[in-house]
VEXVO-454364 format. One record per residue: x, y, z of N, C-alpha, C in turn; residue in one letter. Coordinates in steps of 0.05 Angstrom, whole numbers, plus 5000, padded with zeros to 4 digits. Layout:
BEGIN
XYZXYZXYZa ...
***
This chain:
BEGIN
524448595332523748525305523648785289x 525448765267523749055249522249055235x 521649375235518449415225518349365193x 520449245181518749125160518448835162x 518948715184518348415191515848495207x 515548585225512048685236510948745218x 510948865191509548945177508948675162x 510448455148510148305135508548095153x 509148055191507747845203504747955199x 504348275209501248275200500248285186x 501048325164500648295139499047945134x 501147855142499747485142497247425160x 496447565183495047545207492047785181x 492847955186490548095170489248025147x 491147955128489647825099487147665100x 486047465112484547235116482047415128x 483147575158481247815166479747925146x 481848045128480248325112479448115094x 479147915075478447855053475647675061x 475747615077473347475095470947675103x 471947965102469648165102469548275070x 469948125053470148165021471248375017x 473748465023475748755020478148655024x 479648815009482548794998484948875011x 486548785028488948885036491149035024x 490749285028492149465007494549445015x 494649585044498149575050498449635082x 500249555095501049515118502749705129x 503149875147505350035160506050045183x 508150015193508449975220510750185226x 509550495238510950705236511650855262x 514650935271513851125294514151365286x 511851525310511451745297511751905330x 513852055332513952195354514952015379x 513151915402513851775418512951455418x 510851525396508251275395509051105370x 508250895370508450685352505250675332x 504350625315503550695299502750385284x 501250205276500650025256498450055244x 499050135218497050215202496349925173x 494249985181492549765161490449815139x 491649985117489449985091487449835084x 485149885076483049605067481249855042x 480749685029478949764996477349544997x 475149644978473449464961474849474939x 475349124924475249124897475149344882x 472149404886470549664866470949894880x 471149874903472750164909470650324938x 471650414953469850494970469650354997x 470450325014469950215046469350495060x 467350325081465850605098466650515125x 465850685141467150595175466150415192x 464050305186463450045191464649785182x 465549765167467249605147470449645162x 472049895165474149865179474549805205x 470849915219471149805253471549505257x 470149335228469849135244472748915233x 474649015222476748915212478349075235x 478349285250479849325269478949105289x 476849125296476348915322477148755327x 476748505294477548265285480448215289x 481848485277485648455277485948505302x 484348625325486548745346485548485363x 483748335365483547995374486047955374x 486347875346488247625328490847815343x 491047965341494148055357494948115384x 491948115391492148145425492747775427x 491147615419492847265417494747175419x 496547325391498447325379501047385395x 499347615394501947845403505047855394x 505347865367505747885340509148165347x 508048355361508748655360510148695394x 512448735393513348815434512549085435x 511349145457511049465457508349415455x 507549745461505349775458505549985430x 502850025419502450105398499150155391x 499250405375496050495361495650345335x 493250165331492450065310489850245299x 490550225275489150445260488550365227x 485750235220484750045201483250325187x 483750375160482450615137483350495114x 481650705098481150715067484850755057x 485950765034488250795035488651095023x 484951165024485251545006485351524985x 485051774972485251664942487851694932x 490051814939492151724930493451474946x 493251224931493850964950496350964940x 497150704958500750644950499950394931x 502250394913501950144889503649964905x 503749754911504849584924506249354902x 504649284890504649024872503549024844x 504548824822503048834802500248854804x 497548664820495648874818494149074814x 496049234842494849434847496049714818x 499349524812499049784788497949654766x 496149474765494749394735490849604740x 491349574770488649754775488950054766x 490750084772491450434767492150504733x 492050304714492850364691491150584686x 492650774665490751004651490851274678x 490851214703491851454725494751534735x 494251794734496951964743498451764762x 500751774758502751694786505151684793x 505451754818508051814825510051634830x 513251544830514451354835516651474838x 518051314857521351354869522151084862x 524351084849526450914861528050874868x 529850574873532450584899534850804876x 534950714852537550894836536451034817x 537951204808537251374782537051114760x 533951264752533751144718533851394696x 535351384680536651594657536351904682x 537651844699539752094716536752254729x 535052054738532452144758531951854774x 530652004797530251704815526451864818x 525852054820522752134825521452114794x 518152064785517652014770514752064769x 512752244745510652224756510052324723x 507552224724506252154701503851974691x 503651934668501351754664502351424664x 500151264681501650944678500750814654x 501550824639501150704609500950384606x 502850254614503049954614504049834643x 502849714651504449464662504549074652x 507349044657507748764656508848614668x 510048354671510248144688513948274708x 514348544679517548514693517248914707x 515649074700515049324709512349434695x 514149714693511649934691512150144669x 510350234657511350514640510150784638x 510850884651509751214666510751434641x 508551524633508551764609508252014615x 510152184608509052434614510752584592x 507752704582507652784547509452644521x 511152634522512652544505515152304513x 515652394536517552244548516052024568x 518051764559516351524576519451324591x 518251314612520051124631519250904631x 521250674623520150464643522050374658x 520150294682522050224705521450004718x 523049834724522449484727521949464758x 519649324768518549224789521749394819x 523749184807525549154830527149414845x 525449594812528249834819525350064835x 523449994844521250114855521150184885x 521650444894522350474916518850414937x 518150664918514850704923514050934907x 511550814901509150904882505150904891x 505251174881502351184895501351284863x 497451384867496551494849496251704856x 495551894837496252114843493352314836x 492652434851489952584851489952844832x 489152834812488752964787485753154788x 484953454805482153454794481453554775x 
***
Protein backbone atom coordinates (compact mmCIF):
# COMPACT_ATOMS: atom_id res chain seq x y z
CA UNK A 1 0.00 0.00 0.00
CA UNK A 2 1.48 3.55 -0.34
CA UNK A 3 2.16 5.78 2.21
CA UNK A 4 -0.25 8.13 1.17
CA UNK A 5 -3.01 5.42 1.28
CA UNK A 6 -1.60 4.40 4.97
CA UNK A 7 -1.68 7.81 5.68
CA UNK A 8 -5.29 8.43 4.55
CA UNK A 9 -6.42 4.65 6.20
CA UNK A 10 -5.13 6.13 9.55
CA UNK A 11 -6.18 9.02 9.17
CA UNK A 12 -9.92 7.42 9.17
CA UNK A 13 -8.97 4.96 12.19
CA UNK A 14 -7.52 8.05 14.28
CA UNK A 15 -10.09 10.86 13.77
CA UNK A 16 -12.95 9.39 16.09
CA UNK A 17 -9.76 8.45 18.57
CA UNK A 18 -8.44 11.96 18.75
CA UNK A 19 -11.80 13.91 18.69
CA UNK A 20 -13.29 11.70 21.41
CA UNK A 21 -10.38 13.00 23.70
CA UNK A 22 -11.72 16.63 22.56
CA UNK A 23 -8.51 17.37 20.19
CA UNK A 24 -8.05 17.87 16.67
CA UNK A 25 -6.39 15.80 14.04
CA UNK A 26 -3.89 17.93 12.51
CA UNK A 27 -2.09 15.70 10.17
CA UNK A 28 -0.91 12.26 9.45
CA UNK A 29 2.63 10.97 8.15
CA UNK A 30 3.70 7.87 7.30
CA UNK A 31 7.60 8.31 6.69
CA UNK A 32 10.80 6.25 6.20
CA UNK A 33 13.45 7.48 7.75
CA UNK A 34 16.75 5.54 7.47
CA UNK A 35 15.94 1.80 7.97
CA UNK A 36 12.67 2.37 10.14
CA UNK A 37 9.24 3.21 9.20
CA UNK A 38 7.92 6.05 10.99
CA UNK A 39 3.83 6.95 11.54
CA UNK A 40 3.39 10.09 12.75
CA UNK A 41 0.18 11.47 14.23
CA UNK A 42 -0.32 15.31 15.04
CA UNK A 43 -3.06 16.22 17.68
CA UNK A 44 -3.97 20.08 18.95
CA UNK A 45 -6.48 21.58 21.04
CA UNK A 46 -8.98 23.67 19.26
CA UNK A 47 -7.49 26.52 21.50
CA UNK A 48 -4.22 25.31 21.21
CA UNK A 49 -1.96 23.42 23.51
CA UNK A 50 -1.90 19.40 24.12
CA UNK A 51 0.37 18.11 26.95
CA UNK A 52 1.82 14.50 27.15
CA UNK A 53 -0.80 13.03 28.80
CA UNK A 54 -3.24 13.86 26.22
CA UNK A 55 -0.81 12.33 23.36
CA UNK A 56 -0.08 9.09 25.63
CA UNK A 57 -3.45 8.37 25.75
CA UNK A 58 -4.36 8.81 21.93
CA UNK A 59 -1.20 6.74 21.30
CA UNK A 60 -2.48 3.84 23.36
CA UNK A 61 -5.97 4.20 21.99
CA UNK A 62 -4.48 4.27 18.07
CA UNK A 63 -1.86 1.58 18.57
CA UNK A 64 -5.10 -0.87 19.90
CA UNK A 65 -7.16 0.14 16.90
CA UNK A 66 -4.11 -0.84 14.63
CA UNK A 67 -2.68 -3.58 16.37
CA UNK A 68 -6.80 -4.95 15.47
CA UNK A 69 -6.66 -3.59 12.36
CA UNK A 70 -3.52 -3.97 11.24
CA UNK A 71 -4.05 -1.33 8.70
CA UNK A 72 0.12 -1.01 7.93
CA UNK A 73 2.58 -4.48 6.63
CA UNK A 74 5.71 -4.11 8.38
CA UNK A 75 6.64 -3.08 11.32
CA UNK A 76 6.82 0.50 12.29
CA UNK A 77 7.34 3.44 15.20
CA UNK A 78 4.14 5.25 16.08
CA UNK A 79 4.68 8.53 17.37
CA UNK A 80 1.45 10.80 18.61
CA UNK A 81 2.70 14.98 19.32
CA UNK A 82 1.82 18.49 19.25
CA UNK A 83 2.31 19.52 15.50
CA UNK A 84 4.98 22.51 17.05
CA UNK A 85 4.42 25.64 16.43
CA UNK A 86 5.17 25.74 12.99
CA UNK A 87 2.16 23.23 11.93
CA UNK A 88 1.36 22.08 8.44
CA UNK A 89 -1.88 23.80 6.88
CA UNK A 90 -3.54 20.89 5.51
CA UNK A 91 -7.08 22.23 4.72
CA UNK A 92 -9.31 25.20 4.59
CA UNK A 93 -9.53 25.17 8.37
CA UNK A 94 -6.52 24.95 9.43
CA UNK A 95 -5.58 27.98 6.94
CA UNK A 96 -8.68 29.98 8.17
CA UNK A 97 -6.94 29.33 11.82
CA UNK A 98 -3.66 30.79 10.76
CA UNK A 99 -5.19 33.97 9.20
CA UNK A 100 -3.12 37.19 10.12
CA UNK A 101 0.34 34.59 10.70
CA UNK A 102 3.46 34.28 8.71
CA UNK A 103 3.51 31.36 6.25
CA UNK A 104 5.27 29.41 4.20
CA UNK A 105 3.94 27.53 0.90
CA UNK A 106 5.21 25.42 -2.03
CA UNK A 107 3.53 24.54 -4.86
CA UNK A 108 3.26 21.69 -7.50
CA UNK A 109 4.06 24.71 -10.50
CA UNK A 110 5.29 28.10 -10.67
CA UNK A 111 2.82 30.90 -9.85
CA UNK A 112 4.10 34.29 -11.66
CA UNK A 113 7.69 32.28 -12.22
CA UNK A 114 7.99 31.05 -8.15
CA UNK A 115 6.74 27.81 -6.73
CA UNK A 116 8.14 28.75 -2.75
CA UNK A 117 6.13 31.47 -0.94
CA UNK A 118 6.22 33.07 2.39
CA UNK A 119 4.50 35.81 3.90
CA UNK A 120 1.54 37.14 5.60
CA UNK A 121 -1.89 34.94 5.11
CA UNK A 122 -4.24 37.68 4.47
CA UNK A 123 -7.43 35.89 3.14
CA UNK A 124 -8.68 32.64 2.70
CA UNK A 125 -11.69 31.31 0.66
CA UNK A 126 -13.74 28.51 -0.56
CA UNK A 127 -11.26 28.35 -3.84
CA UNK A 128 -7.51 29.36 -1.98
CA UNK A 129 -5.33 31.64 -0.18
CA UNK A 130 -3.56 35.07 -0.25
CA UNK A 131 -0.09 35.36 1.24
CA UNK A 132 1.35 39.10 1.50
CA UNK A 133 4.56 40.09 1.74
CA UNK A 134 4.84 43.88 1.86
CA UNK A 135 3.49 44.97 -1.16
CA UNK A 136 3.33 42.02 -3.27
CA UNK A 137 0.41 39.50 -2.77
CA UNK A 138 -0.10 35.94 -4.18
CA UNK A 139 -2.92 34.16 -4.49
CA UNK A 140 -2.77 30.68 -4.89
CA UNK A 141 -5.73 28.26 -5.25
CA UNK A 142 -6.26 25.26 -2.81
CA UNK A 143 -5.16 22.67 -5.78
CA UNK A 144 -2.00 24.25 -6.83
CA UNK A 145 -0.77 23.70 -2.89
CA UNK A 146 2.06 21.50 -2.48
CA UNK A 147 2.54 22.25 1.34
CA UNK A 148 2.18 24.97 3.77
CA UNK A 149 3.06 25.47 7.37
CA UNK A 150 3.09 28.63 9.83
CA UNK A 151 5.84 30.11 10.29
CA UNK A 152 7.52 31.13 13.70
CA UNK A 153 8.00 34.88 13.80
CA UNK A 154 9.76 35.98 17.32
Amino acid sequence: MAKKRIAAVVEEIARPIVEGEGLELVDVEYVKEGANWFLRVFVDRPEGGVDIDDCSRVSERLSDQLDEIDPIPGSYFLEVSSPGIERPLKNMPAFRRALGQTVAVTTYEPIQGRKSFQGLLTEVDDEGITVADGDVVWTIPYRAVASARTVFVP
